[in-house]
C-alpha positions in Angstrom: -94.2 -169.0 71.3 -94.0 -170.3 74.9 -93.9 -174.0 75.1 -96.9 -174.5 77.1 -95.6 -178.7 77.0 -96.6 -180.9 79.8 -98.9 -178.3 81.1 -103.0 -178.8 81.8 -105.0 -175.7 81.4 -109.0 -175.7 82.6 -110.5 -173.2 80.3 -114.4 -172.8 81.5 -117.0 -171.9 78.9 -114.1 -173.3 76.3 -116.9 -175.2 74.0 -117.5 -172.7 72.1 -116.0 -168.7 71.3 -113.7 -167.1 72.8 -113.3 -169.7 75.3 -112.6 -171.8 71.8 -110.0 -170.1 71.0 -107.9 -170.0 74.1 -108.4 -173.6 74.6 -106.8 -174.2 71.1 -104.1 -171.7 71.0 -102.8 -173.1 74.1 -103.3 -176.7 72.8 -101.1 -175.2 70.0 -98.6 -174.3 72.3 -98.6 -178.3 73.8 -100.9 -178.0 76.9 -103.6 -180.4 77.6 -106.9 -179.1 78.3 -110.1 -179.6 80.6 -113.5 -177.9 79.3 -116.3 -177.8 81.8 -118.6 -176.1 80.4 -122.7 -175.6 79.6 -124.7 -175.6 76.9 -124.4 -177.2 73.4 -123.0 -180.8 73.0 -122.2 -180.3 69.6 -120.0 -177.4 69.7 -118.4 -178.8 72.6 -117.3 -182.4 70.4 -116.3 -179.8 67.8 -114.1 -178.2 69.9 -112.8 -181.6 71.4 -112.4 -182.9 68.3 -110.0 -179.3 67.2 -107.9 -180.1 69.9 -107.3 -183.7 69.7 -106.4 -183.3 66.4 -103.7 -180.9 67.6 -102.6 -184.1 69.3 -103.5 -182.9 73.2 -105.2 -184.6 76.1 -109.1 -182.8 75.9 -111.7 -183.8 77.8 -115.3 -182.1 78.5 -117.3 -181.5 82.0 -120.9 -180.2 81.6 -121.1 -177.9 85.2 -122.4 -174.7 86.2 -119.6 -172.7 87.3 -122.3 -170.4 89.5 -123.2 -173.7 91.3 -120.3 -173.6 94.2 -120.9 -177.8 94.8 -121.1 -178.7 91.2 -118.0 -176.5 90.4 -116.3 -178.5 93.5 -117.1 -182.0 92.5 -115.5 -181.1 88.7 -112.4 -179.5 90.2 -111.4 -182.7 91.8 -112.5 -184.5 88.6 -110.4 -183.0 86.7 -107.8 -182.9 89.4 -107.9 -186.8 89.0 -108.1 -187.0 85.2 -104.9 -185.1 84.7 -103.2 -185.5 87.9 -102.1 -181.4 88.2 -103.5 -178.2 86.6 -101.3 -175.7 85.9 -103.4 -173.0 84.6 -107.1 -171.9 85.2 -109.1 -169.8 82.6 -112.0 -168.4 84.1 -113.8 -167.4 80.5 -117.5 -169.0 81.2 -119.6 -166.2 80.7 -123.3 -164.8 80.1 -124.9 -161.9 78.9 -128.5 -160.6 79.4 -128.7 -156.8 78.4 -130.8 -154.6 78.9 -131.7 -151.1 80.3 -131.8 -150.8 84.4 -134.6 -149.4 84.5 -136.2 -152.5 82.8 -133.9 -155.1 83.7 -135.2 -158.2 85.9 -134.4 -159.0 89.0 -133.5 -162.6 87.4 -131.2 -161.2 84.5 -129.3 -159.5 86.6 -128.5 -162.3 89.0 -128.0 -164.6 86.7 -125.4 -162.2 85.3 -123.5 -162.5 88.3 -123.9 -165.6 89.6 -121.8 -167.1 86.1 -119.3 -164.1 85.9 -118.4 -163.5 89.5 -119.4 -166.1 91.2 -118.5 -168.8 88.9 -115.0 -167.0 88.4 -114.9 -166.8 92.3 -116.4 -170.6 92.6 -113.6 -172.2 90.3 -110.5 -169.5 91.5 -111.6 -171.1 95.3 -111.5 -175.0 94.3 -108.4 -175.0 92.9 -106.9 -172.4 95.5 -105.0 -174.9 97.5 -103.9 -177.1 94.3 -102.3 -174.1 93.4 -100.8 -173.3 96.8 -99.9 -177.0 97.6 -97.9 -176.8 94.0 -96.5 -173.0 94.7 -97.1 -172.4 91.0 -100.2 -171.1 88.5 -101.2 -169.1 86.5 -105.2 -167.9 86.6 -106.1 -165.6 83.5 -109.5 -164.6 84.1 -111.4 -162.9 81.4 -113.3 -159.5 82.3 -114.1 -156.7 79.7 -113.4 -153.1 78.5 -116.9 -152.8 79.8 -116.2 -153.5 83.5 -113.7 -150.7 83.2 -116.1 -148.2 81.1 -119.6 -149.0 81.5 -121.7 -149.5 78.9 -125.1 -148.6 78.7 -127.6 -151.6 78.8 -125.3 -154.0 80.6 -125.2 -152.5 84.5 -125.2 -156.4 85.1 -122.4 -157.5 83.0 -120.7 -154.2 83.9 -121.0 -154.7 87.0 -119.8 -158.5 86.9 -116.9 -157.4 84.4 -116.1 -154.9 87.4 -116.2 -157.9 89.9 -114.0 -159.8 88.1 -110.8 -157.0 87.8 -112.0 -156.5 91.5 -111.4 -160.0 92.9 -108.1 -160.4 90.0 -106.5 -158.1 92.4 -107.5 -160.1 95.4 -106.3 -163.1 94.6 -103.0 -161.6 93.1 -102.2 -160.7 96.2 -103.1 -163.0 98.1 -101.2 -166.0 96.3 -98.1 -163.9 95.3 -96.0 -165.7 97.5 -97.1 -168.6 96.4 -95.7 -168.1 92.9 -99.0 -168.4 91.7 -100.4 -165.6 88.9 -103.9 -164.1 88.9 -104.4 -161.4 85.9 -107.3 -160.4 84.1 -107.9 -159.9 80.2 -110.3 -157.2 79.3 -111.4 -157.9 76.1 -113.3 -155.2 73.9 -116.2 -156.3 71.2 -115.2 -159.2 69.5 -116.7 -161.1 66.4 
């Protein structure tokens, strides 16, 4: 294992899931880690409570990563309450399936506002942390879907699609800043 020791990762959506376990394999591995994330309280003191007992830094930030202010303001806080990030985990995500034909206007939007544009949101507040530092590493978390397709989910498809889309972007564009952008496409998981 890479000793991930004196290191902050921000893993979004990392209360609970997937998110969960990313936060606390790379608290394993001796990062520190920043959760903003939305939804249930309780799962997110679980998951605070996991990692402190791996003896890391944790702390929680209830924001909307679709809201570009509200994804702003946290940025900085975290910023302040662990001085440098190192890596960004763009995992907050949402699903609302269902047939395009039936989907709503509403489902699908909401779809993309948290995939894409909360990815995108985070990705451009900590842009020039990363570029002032030359060095990060952003791991955002698409899906198999977003390379396949998958009947039902022309939303999350499509934001999954976004996602490997905008990887590539950013990749390039902060190469030569010795800063990382890759994306994980994950297939069904339990």
């Amino acid at each position: 294992m890479i000793s991930l020791e004196g290191r902050t990762a921000v893993v979004t959506g990392g209360s609970q899931g997937i998110g969960r376990a990313i936060a606390l394999k790379l608290a394993e591995n001796g990062a520190d880690i920043a959760i903003p994330y939305i939804g249930n309280p309780d799962r997110a003191a679980e998951t605070v409570s996991m990692i402190e007992a791996l003896g890391r830094k944790v702390k929680t930030y209830t924001c909307d990563v679709s809201n570009f202010e509200q994804s702003k303001e946290i940025v900085a806080q975290i910023i302040e309450d662990f001085g440098k990030i190192d890596i960004l985990v763009n995992n907050a995500g949402i699903t609302r399936d269902g047939l395009a034909l039936s989907m709503k206007e509403a489902d699908f939007d909401a779809v993309i506002a948290v995939n894409l544009k909360g990815t995108f949101n985070m990705i451009h507040h900590f842009y020039q942390h990363f570029m002032k530092k030359r060095y990060g590493k952003i791991i955002n978390i698409a899906s198999v879907v977003g390379i396949t397709g998958n009947a039902g989910q022309a939303n999350y498809s499509a934001s999954k699609a976004g996602v490997i889309g905008l990887t590539k972007t950013i990749a390039k564009e902060l190469a030569s800043r010795h800063v990382t952008c890759n994306a994980i496409a994950p297939g069904f998981i339990n």
